[in-house]
C-alpha positions in Angstrom: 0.2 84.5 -23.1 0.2 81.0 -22.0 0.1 79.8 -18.2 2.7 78.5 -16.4 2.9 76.9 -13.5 5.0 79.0 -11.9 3.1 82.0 -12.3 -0.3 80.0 -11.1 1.1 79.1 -8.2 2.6 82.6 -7.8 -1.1 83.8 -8.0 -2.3 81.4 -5.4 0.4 82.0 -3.2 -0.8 85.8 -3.2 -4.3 85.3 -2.9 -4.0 83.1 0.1 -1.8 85.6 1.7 -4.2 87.7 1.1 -7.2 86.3 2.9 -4.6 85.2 5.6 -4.1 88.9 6.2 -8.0 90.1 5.7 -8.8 86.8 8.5 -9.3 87.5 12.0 -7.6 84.0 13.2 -4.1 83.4 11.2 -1.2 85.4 11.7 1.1 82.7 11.1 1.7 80.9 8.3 4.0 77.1 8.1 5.7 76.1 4.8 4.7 73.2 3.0 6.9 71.4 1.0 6.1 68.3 -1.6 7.7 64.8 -1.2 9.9 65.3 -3.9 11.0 68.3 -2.9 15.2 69.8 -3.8 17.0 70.4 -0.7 16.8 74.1 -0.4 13.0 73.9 0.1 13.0 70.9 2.4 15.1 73.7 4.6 12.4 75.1 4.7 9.7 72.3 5.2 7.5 73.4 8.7 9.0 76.5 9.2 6.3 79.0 10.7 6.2 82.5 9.6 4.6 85.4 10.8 2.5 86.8 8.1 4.2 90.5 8.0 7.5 88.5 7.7 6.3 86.6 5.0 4.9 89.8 3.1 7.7 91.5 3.5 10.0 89.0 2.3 8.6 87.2 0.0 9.7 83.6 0.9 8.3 81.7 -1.9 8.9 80.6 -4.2 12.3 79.5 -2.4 15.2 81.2 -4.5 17.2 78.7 -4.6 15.0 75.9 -5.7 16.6 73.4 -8.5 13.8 71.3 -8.5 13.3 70.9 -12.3 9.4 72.2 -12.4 10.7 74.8 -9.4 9.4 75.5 -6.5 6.0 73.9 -5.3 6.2 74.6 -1.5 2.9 76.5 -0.3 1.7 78.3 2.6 -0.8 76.5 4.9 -2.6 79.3 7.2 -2.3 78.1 11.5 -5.7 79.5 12.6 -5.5 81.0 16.4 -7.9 79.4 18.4 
């Protein structure tokens, strides 16, 4: 089965989540959004999520992304101090 880059970046979005949770320092979690990003992810762009919100609703990828490659927003940990 070949790769896509959806489903890679699905993968990485888990596993990051993943650590995030297993850390001892982030429980939040801002969206990233690229430069060229469609509309309905730059909504998005700098929101901070807790991460049981984020588990439990599965933010990305945004749904209703029209970018032609989809969605490419990413999670990016904020470490508590």
């Amino acid at each position: 089965m070949k790769k896509t880059l959806g489903n890679e970046l699905s993968l990485s979005r888990e596993r990051s989540i993943k650590s995030y949770c297993e850390s001892s320092v982030v429980s939040f979690v801002k969206i990233l959004a690229t430069i060229d990003s469609c509309e309905a992810c730059k909504k998005w762009q700098g929101k901070n999520i807790s991460l049981q919100d984020v588990r439990l609703l599965k933010i990305l990828p945004i749904k209703d992304c029209s970018h032609k490659k989809g969605c490419r927003c990413c999670y990016i940990p904020i470490v508590e101090k």
